[in-house]
Residue, then its C-alpha position, 0 to 999 in steps of 0.5 A: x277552103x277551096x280546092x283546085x286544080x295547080x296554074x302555072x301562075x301559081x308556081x312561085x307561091x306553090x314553090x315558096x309554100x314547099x321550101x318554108x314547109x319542109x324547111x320548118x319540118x326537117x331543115x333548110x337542105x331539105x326545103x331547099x331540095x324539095x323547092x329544087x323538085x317542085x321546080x323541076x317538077x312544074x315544067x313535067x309535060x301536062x300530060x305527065x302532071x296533075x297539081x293541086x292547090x288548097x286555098x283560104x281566102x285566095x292564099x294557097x295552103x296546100x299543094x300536091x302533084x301527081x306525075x307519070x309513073x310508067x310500068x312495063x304492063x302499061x297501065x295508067x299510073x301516077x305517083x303522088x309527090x310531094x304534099x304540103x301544108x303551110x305549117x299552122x294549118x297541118x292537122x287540120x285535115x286539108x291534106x287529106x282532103x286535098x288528096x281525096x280531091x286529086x284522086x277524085x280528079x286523077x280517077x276521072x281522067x281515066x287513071x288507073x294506079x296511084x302510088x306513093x312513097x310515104x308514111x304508111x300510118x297517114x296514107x293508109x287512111x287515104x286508101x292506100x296500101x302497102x305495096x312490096x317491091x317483089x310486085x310492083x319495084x320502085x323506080x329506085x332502091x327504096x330507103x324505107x321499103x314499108x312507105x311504098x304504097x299504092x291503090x287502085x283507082x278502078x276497083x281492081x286488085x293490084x296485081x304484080x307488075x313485072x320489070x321495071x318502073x320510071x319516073x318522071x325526070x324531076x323525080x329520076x333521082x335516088x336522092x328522093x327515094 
């Protein structure tokens, strides 16, 4: 298993590998719209945007994007959304390692927050805690309010952020959250 960091050329792959996955997991509408973000998603500024693949035997397998989260304090912050792993390869603990790859990265580049908006059970084994919106708000009204997570790539508590937060342009919609 290879990890690295998402190219260009990849897209159409990385794209088809969401639309099958999330299609497999909660229907065709669903895969279709996160095939419509990872689009959107792609063309983000790079310097909004980190995206990471897993491959096996050159296929890619897995996939992550981390993008922009802006807080009114300034703070260098990043979103993580969406994951994917290829259904026959889920529970295989690539997605966890490939998040654990992202970080790593993120980390090094000088990132100091990372969030998500996810299951709480799986993301808290990647360090991540829960996060209430009276500290740091969402940029949307969340629908499941237990799945806003963060954690702190310095070492440093997460202290409460006031006003509002913004997305990149891909994930500036409340169908997402």
């Amino acid at each position: 298993m290879n990890y690295s960091l998402f190219e260009l050329r990849q897209s159409q792959e990385v794209i088809e590998l969401f639309i099958n996955v999330f299609s497999d997991s909660e229907g065709q509408n669903e895969g279709k719209s996160i095939g419509k973000l990872v689009t959107e998603l792609i063309t983000t500024s790079a310097s909004d945007l980190f995206g990471f693949v897993a491959t096996d035997n050159e296929k890619i397998i897995g996939c992550i994007f981390f993008s922009r989260l802006i807080l009114q304090n300034n703070v260098n912050a990043f979103i993580l959304s969406p994951v994917a792993v290829n259904t026959i390869n889920q529970g295989k603990g690539i997605g966890q390692q490939l998040i654990r790859f992202g970080i790593h990265h993120l980390k090094e580049q000088g990132v100091e927050l990372v969030f998500t908006y996810g299951d709480p059970n799986y993301y808290k084994k990647l360090g991540f805690m829960h996060i209430r919106e009276k500290s740091i708000k969402a940029p949307f009204k969340l629908t499941h309010p237990e799945g806003w997570l963060g954690q702190s790539l310095t070492g440093d508590k997460i202290t409460i952020v006031s006003g509002t937060s913004h997305c990149v342009e891909a994930l500036n919609k409340q169908e997402y959250w």
